[in-house]
Residue, then its C-alpha position, 0 to 999 in steps of 0.5 A: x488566501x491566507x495560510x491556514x492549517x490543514x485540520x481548519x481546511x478539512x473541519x471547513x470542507x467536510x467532502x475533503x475530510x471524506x476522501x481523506x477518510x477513505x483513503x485512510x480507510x483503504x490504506x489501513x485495509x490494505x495494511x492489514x490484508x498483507x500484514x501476516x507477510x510482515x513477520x513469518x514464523x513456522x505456523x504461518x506454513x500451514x496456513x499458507x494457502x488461506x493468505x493468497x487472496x488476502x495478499x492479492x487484494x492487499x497488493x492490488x490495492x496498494x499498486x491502485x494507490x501508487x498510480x493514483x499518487x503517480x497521477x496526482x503527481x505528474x498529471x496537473x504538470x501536464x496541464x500547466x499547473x503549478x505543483x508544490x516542488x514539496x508536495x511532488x517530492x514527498x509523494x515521489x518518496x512515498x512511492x519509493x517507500x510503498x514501492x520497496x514495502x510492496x516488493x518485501x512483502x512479495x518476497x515474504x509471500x515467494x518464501x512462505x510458498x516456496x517453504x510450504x512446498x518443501x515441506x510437502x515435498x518432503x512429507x511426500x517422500 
């Protein structure tokens, strides 16, 4: 097969092009589900209990996709099929990365709620 690039074989193959849509898609969604979780500044304590369900469908979807990755990975050495040792790298430190991304944004979600709970305490008393 002669070596050809990856826009000619998704332009040639439009179910390939499909499913990196998708999951393109997903990802995005994903992105965008946690991202009040990036950067927190005082009004986001008073919205606190809107992003719960945004955060628990984000993550979700990224812990889906970091088995799908994990699967992609090791399930064709399983069955005795050659893996790029490059392929299998790179998806192995994107995983690290999603891995990491996910445990900050859980960190964010932990201080959010702890914080917003102090300031109910304290309006409390």
């Amino acid at each position: 097969m002669p070596n050809r690039s990856l826009l000619a074989l998704l332009r040639d193959d439009p179910v390939k092009l499909f499913g990196w849509m998708v999951n393109a898609f997903f990802l995005f969604l994903a992105f965008w589900l946690v991202s009040p979780f990036l950067k927190l500044d005082s009004s986001d304590y008073t919205h606190a209990s809107q992003y719960g369900l945004r955060l628990a469908i984000g993550l979700l979807i990224f812990i889906m996709y970091i088995g799908k990755w994990a699967f992609d990975i090791f399930a064709p050495q399983g069955l005795a099929l050659k893996v790029s040792r490059i392929k299998t790298l790179a998806l192995i430190l994107f995983n690290l990365f999603v891995v990491s991304f996910i445990i900050y944004i859980v960190a964010q979600a932990a201080a959010l709620y702890l914080q917003t709970g102090i300031k109910q305490d304290a309006a409390n008393f």
